[in-house]
C-alpha positions, 0 to 999 in steps of 0.5 A: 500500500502506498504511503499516501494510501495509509493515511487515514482521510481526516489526517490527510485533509488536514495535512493538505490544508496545512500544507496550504496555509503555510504556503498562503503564508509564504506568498503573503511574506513576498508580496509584503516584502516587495515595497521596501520602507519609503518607496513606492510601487509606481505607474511605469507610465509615471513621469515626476513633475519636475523631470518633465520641466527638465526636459520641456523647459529647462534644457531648451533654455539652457542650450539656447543660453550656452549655445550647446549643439547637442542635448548631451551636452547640456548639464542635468542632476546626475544624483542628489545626497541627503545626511544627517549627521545624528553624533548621539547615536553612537551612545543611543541606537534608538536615536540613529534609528529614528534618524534612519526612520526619519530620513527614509520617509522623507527620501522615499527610499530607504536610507543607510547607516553610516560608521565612524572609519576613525576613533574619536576620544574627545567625542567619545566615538570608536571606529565602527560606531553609527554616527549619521545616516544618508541616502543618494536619490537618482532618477526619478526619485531625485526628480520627486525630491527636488520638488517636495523640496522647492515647494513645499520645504523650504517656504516651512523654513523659519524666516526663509529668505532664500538660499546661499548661491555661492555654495559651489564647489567650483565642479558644478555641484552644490551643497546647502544645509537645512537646521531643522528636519521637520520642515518635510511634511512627511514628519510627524513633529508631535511624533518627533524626540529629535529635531536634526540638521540635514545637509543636501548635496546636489550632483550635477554633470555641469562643468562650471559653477555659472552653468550648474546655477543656471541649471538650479534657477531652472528648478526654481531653487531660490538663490539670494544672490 
């Protein structure tokens, strides 16, 4: 007799539904694992706002203004860095875990740890221990950020004049800090035990700081001077 054949019916319905449930169970862990924290599933048709206005406003413009003779040559945001640099971490991991949390809801993609590579006795850091968090946004992703940030960020910004426009580093890239984190909408500040600093580096493909600036004014970025 075979083996399927001595098992009495009861048992064999109940081996077969368990065998079920736990392969339901399987397929509900993929499914839930396929969004990581922070992103989202997306329209393959979907083009962000303000990839759009790169591509039908500001790159006629700039090729008009610099006289390039080829799209390629016209400089575009290749990525953009976000940090925070969260230092109580290294004496309280719940903080650089709200940090990360924070970050990664503000970004819209999951962000990382990063690890003191020296030791530092005066600040009490050993090499090895967390002491911020980053995330480096391409794509649409980038295009999403930018806009969120222009729109609806900075004029949360106490006091917000406008930005510096001589934080270039003389390669086309610029880098601008916020004091307070909070002022992302996707921040719940009641929700919130720490306020943190976070600085922003924008990546370009410019080969001057005059071109990379002209770009950004295409983005709306709001230079003082």
């Amino acid at each position: 007799m075979s083996e399927a054949g001595s098992k009495n019916p009861r048992e064999a319905e109940r081996a077969v539904a368990k065998a079920a449930k736990k392969s339901g169970a399987k397929r509900e862990i993929a499914a839930g694992t396929q969004v990581a924290v922070g992103e989202h599933q997306r329209d393959p048709n979907y083009v962000p706002r303000f990839k759009k206005r790169y591509n039908d406003v500001i790159r006629p413009e700039l090729m008009k203004k610099f006289g390039y003779k080829n799209v390629l040559q016209v400089p575009r945001i290749n990525k953009i860095v976000l940090n925070i640099g969260a230092g109580e971490g290294s004496q309280d991991t719940k903080k650089i875990q709200a940090a990360l949390n924070d970050l990664t809801a503000i970004a819209g993609q999951k962000a990382v740890i990063t690890r003191a590579k020296k030791a530092i006795s005066t600040f009490k850091i050993t090499a090895g221990r967390p002491v911020g968090v980053k995330v480096t946004l391409r794509r649409e992703q980038m295009y999403e950020f930018i806009d969120r940030l222009i729109t609806m960020a900075l004029p949360r910004v106490r006091d917000f004049r406008g930005v510096k426009a001589n934080s270039f580093d003389g390669k086309g890239n610029y880098a601008m800090g916020l004091k307070e984190h909070i002022v992302f909408v996707e921040i719940d500040y009641d929700k919130t035990e720490t306020v943190w600093g976070m600085d922003i580096i924008v990546n370009t493909t410019a080969k001057t700081d005059a071109e990379a600036k002209e770009l950004l004014k295409g983005f709306q970025f709001p230079f003082v001077n």
